[in-house]
N, C-alpha and C positions, 0 to 999 in steps of 0.2 A: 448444435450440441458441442458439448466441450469432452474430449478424450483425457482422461487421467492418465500418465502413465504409471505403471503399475512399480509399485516399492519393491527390493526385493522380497522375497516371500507372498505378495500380496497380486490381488487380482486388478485387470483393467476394471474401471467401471467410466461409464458415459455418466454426465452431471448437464441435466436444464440448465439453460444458462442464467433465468431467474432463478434457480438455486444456487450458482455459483455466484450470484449478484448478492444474493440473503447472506449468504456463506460471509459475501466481501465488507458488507453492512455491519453485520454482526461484531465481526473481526475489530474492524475500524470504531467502533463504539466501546467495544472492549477494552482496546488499544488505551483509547481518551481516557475510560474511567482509570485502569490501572494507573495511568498518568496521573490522573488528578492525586489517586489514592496517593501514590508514591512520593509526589513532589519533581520537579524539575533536576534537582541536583544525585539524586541516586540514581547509580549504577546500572548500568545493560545488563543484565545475565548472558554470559555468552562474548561481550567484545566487552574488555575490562577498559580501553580507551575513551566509550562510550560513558555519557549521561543521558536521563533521560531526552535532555532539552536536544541533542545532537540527535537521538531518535526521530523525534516527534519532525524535528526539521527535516531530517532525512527522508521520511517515509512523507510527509506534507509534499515533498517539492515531487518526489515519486508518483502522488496519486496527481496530480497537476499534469506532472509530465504523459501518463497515461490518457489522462484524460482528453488531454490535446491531439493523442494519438486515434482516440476513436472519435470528436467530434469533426475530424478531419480524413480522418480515412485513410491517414498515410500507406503508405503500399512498404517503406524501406524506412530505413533511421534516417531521419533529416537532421542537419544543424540548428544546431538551437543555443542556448546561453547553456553554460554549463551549471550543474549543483552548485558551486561556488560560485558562479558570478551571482548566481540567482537570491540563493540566502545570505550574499554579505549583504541583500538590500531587505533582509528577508523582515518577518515580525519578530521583536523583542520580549521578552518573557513575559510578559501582560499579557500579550496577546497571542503566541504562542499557542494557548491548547484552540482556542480560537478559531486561531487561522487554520491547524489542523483538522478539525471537526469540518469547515467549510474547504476544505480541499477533499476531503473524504466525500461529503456528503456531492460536489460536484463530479466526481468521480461515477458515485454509482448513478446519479441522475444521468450524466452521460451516457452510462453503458444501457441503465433502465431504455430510453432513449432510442438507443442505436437500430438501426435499422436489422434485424435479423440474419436477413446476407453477409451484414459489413463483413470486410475483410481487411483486416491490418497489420501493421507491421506489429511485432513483439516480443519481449525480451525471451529467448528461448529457455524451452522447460528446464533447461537441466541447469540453467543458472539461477533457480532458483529455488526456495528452501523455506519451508514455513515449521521447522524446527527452533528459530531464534522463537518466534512470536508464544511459538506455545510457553517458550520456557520464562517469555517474559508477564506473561497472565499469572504462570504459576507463583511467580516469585511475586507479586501483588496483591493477591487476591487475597 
């Protein structure tokens, strides 16, 4: 089981980890469609530096990274290629929502996957934020 930390004002709740896997499917599909909707060249809500296509790269090389983290087990951060080495070699705007959708979907296949016990290394909660994403569905839809 996966522990939420609780927001302020808000309560702990426990979440199935095939729920938090539906949760990450869902998300990830979402993600694509607003993509598609929007085009490559508009705007992040939330980091005005951003376009879509430096999202889609960013969050693609992420579910990769992840994914490698549970088909392996790692127990700590390992070396690896960094985000930029990774995507100067990365997919070009063809193929882009593409390669996205296929690093998503090995992602949850991974985790679908994973051995129940597993136990690994990852990025901790408090570094992370799933406020960008909502604001980015909203500004799509």
């Amino acid at each position: 089981m996966f522990k939420r930390t609780a927001r302020p004002g808000g309560d702990d709740d426990t979440v199935e980890p095939e729920e938090h896997i539906a949760e990450l499917d869902a998300a990830g599909a979402q993600l694509a469609a607003a993509a598609q909707r929007a085009g490559l060249d508009a705007p992040v809500p939330g980091c005005p530096l951003w376009k879509i296509r430096e999202l889609l790269r960013h969050t693609g090389y992420v579910h990769r990274w992840a994914a490698g983290y549970v088909a392996h087990g790692y127990q700590e951060e390992v070396g690896r290629r960094s985000e930029e080495e990774l995507l100067r070699d990365g997919p070009g705007d063809r193929e882009l929502l593409g390669w996205f959708r296929d690093g998503h979907a090995g992602l949850v296949s991974a985790l679908r996957s994973a051995d129940p016990a597993l136990s690994c290394w990852a990025v901790p909660a408090q570094l992370q934020d799933d406020r960008l994403t909502g604001a980015i569905f909203s500004s799509y839809d």
